[in-house]
N, C-alpha and C positions, 0 to 999 in steps of 0.2 A: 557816570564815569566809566562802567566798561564797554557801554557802547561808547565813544568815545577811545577807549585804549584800543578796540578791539579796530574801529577804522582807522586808527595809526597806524597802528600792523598790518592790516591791509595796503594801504599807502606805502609803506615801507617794503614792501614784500613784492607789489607790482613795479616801484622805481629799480627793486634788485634787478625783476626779470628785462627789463628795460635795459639795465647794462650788458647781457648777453647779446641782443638783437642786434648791436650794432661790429659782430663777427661780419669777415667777407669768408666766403665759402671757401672750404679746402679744396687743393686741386688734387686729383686722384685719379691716377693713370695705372693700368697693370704695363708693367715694363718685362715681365718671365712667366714664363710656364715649365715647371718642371715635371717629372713623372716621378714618383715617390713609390717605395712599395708598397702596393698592395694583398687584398686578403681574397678572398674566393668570390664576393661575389659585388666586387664595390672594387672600382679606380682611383687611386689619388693621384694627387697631384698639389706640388709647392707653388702659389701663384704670389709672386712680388710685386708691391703696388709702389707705387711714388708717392709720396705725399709731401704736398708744399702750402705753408704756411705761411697767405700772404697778410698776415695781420701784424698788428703793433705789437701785440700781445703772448709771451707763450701760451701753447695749449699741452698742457699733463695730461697723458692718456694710458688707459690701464687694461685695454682689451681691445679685437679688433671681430667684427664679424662679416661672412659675405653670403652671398646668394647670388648665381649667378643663372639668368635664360637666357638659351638659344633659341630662336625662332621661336620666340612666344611660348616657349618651354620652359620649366625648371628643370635645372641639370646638376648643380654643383650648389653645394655650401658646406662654410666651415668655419672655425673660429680660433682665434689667439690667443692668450693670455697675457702677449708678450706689454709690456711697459715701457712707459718715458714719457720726453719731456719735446717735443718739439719748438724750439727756440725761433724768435721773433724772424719771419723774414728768412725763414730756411726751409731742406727738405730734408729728407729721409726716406728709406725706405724697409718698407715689413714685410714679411715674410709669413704667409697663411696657409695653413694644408687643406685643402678641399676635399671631396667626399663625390664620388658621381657612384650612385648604387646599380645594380643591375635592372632596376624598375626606370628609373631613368634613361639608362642606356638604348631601352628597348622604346620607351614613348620616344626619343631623338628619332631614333630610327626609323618609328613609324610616320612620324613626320616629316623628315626628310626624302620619304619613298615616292611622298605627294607633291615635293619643291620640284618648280620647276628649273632649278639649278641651283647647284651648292655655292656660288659665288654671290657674295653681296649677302648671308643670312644675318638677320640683327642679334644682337645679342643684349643683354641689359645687365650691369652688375650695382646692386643695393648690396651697400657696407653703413657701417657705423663704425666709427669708433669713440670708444669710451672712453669717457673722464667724469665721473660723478655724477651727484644727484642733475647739475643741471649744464653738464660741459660736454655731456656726450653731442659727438656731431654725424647727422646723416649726409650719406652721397650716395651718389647715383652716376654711371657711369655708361651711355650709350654708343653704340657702333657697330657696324658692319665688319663680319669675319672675311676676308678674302682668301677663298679656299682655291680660286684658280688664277695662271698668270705667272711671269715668267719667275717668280721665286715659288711659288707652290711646288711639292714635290708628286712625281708620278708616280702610279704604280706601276 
């Protein structure tokens, strides 16, 4: 009999995870970059993402986190707390303070000394956000920085 209860539960516990899967992926754009005050030896900055919710379904979310590399670097992360409820078929957007430390600053740079042009550097941003034990969603967000060209600014 408890083998028997216990491969119910099972069965009932993989049909659950079964109703997750069939999520379509959030869309998740950074749309700002702000400059935030900093401390002595670390840069912030306010980074605004879009996020659009193309499913049937609301997704309740209760935290937001990022990490962001430059050219195959780590440079930035930071985290939310902020909450809500994104509703079927919508967007919104959050608002994340970021972190670029002095250790950081200085591998960018060292890296950069060796590009052979600052135009076109990839960047990669891995976020999450949170909604519970099993609603938290990953993204991942790729693309090229264009640091030259007729809206780039000179020194």
């Amino acid at each position: 009999m408890r083998k028997l209860l216990g491969l119910g539960l099972l069965l009932l516990t993989l049909s659950a995870c079964a109703l997750f899967s069939n999520r379509d992926p959030l869309n998740i754009s950074v749309v700002g970059i702000e400059p935030l005050p900093s401390q002595d030896m670390e840069v912030r900055f306010a980074v605004t993402l879009r996020v659009q919710n193309p499913n049937e379904t609301a997704i309740a979310y209760n935290g937001v986190a990022l990490d962001l590399e430059v050219n195959d670097q780590p440079l930035a992360s930071g985290v939310s707390n902020q909450q809500g409820t994104l509703q079927r078929f919508s967007e919104t957007t959050l608002t994340v303070p970021v972190s670029v430390s002095a250790f950081s600053m200085l591998r960018q740079t060292l890296g950069l000394s060796q590009a052979r042009s600052l135009d076109g550097l990839p960047y990669v941003l891995h976020g999450k956000l949170a909604g519970g034990p099993f609603g938290t969603m990953r993204f991942v967000e790729r693309g090229r920085l264009e640091l030259t060209g007729p809206n780039a600014s000179g020194w």
